[in-house]
C-alpha positions in Angstrom: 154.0 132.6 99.5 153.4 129.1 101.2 150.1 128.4 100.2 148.2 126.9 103.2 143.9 125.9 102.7 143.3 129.5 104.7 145.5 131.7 102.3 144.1 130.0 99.2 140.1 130.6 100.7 141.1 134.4 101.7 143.0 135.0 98.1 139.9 132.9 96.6 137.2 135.6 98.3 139.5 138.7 97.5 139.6 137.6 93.7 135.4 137.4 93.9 134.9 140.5 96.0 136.7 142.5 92.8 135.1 140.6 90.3 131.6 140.7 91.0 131.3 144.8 89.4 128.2 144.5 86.7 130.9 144.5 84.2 133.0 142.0 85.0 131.1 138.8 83.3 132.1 138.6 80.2 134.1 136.0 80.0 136.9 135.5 77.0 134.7 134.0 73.8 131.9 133.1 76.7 133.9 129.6 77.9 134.1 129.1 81.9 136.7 130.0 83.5 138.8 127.0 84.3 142.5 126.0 85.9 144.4 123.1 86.2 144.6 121.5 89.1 148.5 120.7 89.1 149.7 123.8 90.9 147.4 122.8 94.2 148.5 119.2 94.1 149.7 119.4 97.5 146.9 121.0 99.0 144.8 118.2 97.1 146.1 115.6 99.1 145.7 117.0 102.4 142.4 119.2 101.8 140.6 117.8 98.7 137.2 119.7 99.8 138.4 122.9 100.9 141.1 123.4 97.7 138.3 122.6 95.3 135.7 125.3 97.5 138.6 127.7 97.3 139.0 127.3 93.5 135.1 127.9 93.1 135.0 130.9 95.6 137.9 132.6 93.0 135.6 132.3 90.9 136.5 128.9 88.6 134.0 126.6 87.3 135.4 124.3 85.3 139.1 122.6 86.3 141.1 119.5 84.7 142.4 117.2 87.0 145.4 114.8 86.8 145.3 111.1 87.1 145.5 109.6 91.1 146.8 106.5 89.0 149.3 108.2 87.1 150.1 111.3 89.0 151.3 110.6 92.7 150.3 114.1 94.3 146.4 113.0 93.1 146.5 109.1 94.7 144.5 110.1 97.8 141.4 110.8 95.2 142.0 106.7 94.0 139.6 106.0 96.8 137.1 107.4 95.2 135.2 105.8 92.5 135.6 107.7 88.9 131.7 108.7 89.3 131.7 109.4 93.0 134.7 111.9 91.9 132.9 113.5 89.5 129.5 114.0 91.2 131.4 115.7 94.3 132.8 118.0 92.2 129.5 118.9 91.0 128.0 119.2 94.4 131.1 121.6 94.7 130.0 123.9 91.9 132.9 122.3 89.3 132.8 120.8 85.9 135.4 118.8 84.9 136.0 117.3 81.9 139.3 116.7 81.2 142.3 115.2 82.8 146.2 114.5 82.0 147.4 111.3 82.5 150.5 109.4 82.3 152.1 107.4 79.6 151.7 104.1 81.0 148.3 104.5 81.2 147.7 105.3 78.1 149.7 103.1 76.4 150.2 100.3 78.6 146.7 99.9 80.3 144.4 101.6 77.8 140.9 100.3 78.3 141.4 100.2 82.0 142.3 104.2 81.9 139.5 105.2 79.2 136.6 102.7 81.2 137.8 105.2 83.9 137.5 108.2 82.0 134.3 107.3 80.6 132.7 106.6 84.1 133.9 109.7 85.5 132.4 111.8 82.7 135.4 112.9 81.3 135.1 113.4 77.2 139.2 114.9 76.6 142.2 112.4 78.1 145.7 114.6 78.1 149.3 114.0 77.9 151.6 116.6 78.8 154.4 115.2 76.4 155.9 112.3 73.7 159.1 110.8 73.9 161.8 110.8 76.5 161.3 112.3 79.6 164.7 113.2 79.5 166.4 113.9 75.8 169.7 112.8 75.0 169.7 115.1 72.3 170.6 112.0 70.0 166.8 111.5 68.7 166.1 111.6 65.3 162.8 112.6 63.3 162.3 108.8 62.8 162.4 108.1 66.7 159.4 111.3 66.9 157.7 109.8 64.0 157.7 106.2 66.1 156.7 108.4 69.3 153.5 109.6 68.2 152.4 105.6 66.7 151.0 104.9 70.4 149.2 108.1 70.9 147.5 107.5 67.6 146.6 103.6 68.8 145.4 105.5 72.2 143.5 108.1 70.1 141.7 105.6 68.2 140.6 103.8 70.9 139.2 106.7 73.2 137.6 108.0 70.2 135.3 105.2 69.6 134.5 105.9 73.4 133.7 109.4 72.7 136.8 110.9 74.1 139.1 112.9 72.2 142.7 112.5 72.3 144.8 115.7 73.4 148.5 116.4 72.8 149.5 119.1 74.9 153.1 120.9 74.3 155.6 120.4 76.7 159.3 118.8 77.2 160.8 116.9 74.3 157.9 117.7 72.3 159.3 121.5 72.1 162.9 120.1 70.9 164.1 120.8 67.7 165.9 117.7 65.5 167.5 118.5 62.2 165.9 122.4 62.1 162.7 121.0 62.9 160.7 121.7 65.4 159.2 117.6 67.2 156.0 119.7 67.7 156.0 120.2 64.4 156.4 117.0 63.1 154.5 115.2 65.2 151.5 117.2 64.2 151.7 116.1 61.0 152.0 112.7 62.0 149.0 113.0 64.4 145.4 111.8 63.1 143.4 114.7 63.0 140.4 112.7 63.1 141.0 111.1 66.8 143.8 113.8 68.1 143.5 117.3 69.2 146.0 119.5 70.5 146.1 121.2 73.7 148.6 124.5 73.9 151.1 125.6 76.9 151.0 129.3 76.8 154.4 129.6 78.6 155.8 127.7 75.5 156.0 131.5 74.3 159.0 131.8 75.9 160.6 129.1 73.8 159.5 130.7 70.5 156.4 129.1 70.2 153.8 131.7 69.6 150.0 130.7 70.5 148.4 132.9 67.8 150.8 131.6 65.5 149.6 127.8 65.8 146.3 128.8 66.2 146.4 130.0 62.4 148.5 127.7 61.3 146.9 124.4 62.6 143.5 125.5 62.8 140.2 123.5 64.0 142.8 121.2 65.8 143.3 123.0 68.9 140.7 121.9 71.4 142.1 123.2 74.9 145.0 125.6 76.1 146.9 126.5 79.5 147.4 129.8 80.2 150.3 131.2 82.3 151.8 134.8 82.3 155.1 136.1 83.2 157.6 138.7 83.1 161.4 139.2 82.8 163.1 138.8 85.8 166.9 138.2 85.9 167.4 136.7 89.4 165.6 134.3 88.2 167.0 130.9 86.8 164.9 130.3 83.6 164.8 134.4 83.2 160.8 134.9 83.4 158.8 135.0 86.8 154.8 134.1 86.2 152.6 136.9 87.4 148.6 136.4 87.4 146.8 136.3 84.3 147.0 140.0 82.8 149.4 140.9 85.1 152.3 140.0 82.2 154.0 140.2 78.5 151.2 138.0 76.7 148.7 139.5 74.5 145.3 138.3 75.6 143.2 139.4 73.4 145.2 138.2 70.6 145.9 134.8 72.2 141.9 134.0 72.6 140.8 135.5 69.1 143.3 133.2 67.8 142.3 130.4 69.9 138.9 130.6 68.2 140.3 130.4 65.0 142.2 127.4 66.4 138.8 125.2 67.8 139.2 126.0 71.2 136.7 125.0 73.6 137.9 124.8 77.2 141.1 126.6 78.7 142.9 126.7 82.1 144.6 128.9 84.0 148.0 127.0 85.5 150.2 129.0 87.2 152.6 126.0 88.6 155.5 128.7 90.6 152.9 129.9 93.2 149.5 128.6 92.7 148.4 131.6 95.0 148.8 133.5 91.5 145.4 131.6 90.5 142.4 133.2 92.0 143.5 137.1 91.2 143.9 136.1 87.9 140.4 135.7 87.5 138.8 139.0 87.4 141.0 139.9 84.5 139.6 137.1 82.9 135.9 137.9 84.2 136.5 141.5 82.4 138.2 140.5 79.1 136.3 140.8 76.1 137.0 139.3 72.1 
């Protein structure tokens, strides 16, 4: 579905019409309801207001942005001022607290991208990933090890700002070197003092089970993005993402666990067809743990 300002507002009222039963508030572990703001990039930079009203008439209260510095589908909101940003997304009904941001920012103009952060509001700076964009599969666990050195500079730096560092789990950071897993290692490498970690849900479909590293790292996951899919052999990775609910993944397990893991904020990111977003919401509205 080509999603156009006018099918996002009418999918966006749909999702609230269903959702507003008595029952439907619960709200998993009592945490808005938040999404990502990646898979309505386009509509972002031709329709700022009406992509972030539509969001909030599905239903969404709290999103993470991307960087307009580091992220070229956000650089129409550089003409805003970090604080002008943030207080029109208030007057919009929308908290926003977070954002991802790209390598070069953080470790090539540091205090310029956390005085930003800090003026906006913002108390959690992101990066989707560590190392090459592209693997030549000829990495070694001391090239991960010498990866994750910069975050940590980064880390320690936003944390004496009062913004916490977040890993999140994506491209070479799902690789495996030597029978073990980068993710792995560089969470152990990672100071747990400056660094959280933010988890992809679709990263399931790698082997990497959420309620697994919940356990197993817990009290150093502070965000997740959530995505659901099923099986579908015509197309190319083999999985097509469905709304939240709507799929394979286990819910209620994922967000018990994700209590256990220090979870405080997730987001629904449904990157194939963003028009996926609002109907995942009353699922969401209804789920209890």
């Amino acid at each position: 579905m080509a999603m156009t300002r006018r099918t996002f507002l009418q999918l966006a009222a749909a999702a609230t019409a269903v959702a507003a039963s008595p029952a439907s508030f619960a709200n998993p572990l009592g945490l808005p309801i938040g999404c990502q703001t990646y898979p309505v990039r386009k509509t972002i930079n031709t329709d700022f207001e009406g992509t972030m009203k539509g969001l909030r008439a599905a239903g969404f209260t709290n999103i993470e942005l991307c960087s307009p510095y580091g992220y070229s589908d956000f650089s129409s909101l550089q003409k805003y001022k970090p604080k002008e940003l943030s207080d029109l997304l208030k007057s919009w009904g929308l908290t926003c607290i977070s954002a991802h941001w790209g390598a070069n920012e953080l470790f090539k103009k540091t205090d310029e991208s956390i005085a930003y952060a800090k003026e906006f509001g913002m108390t959690q700076m992101a990066i989707a990933a560590l190392g090459p964009f592209n693997s030549k599969g000829t990495e070694t666990l001391d090239d991960v090890k010498r990866y994750v050195e910069p975050f940590n500079a980064f880390a320690e730096k936003a944390h004496a700002a009062g913004i916490t560092a977040l890993l999140h789990n994506e491209g070479f950071v799902s690789k495996t070197i030597d029978g073990k897993r980068v993710y792995d290692v560089m969470i152990a490498e990672l100071d747990p003092t400056n660094v959280k970690l933010q988890f992809q849900v679709s990263t399931q479909q790698e082997g990497f089970d959420a309620v697994e590293y919940f356990h197993k790292y817990r009290g150093r996951y502070l965000s997740m993005h959530c995505q659901d899919w099923v099986k579908d052999a015509s197309t190319k990775s083999g999985f097509r993402q469905v709304p939240i609910g709507q799929g394979v993944v286990d819910w209620k397990s994922v967000f018990a666990a994700a209590k256990v893991g220090g979870v405080q904020n997730y987001f629904v990111e449904l990157e194939e067809d963003p028009a996926l977003m609002p109907p995942s919401v009353p699922f969401l509205k209804k789920l209890t743990v």
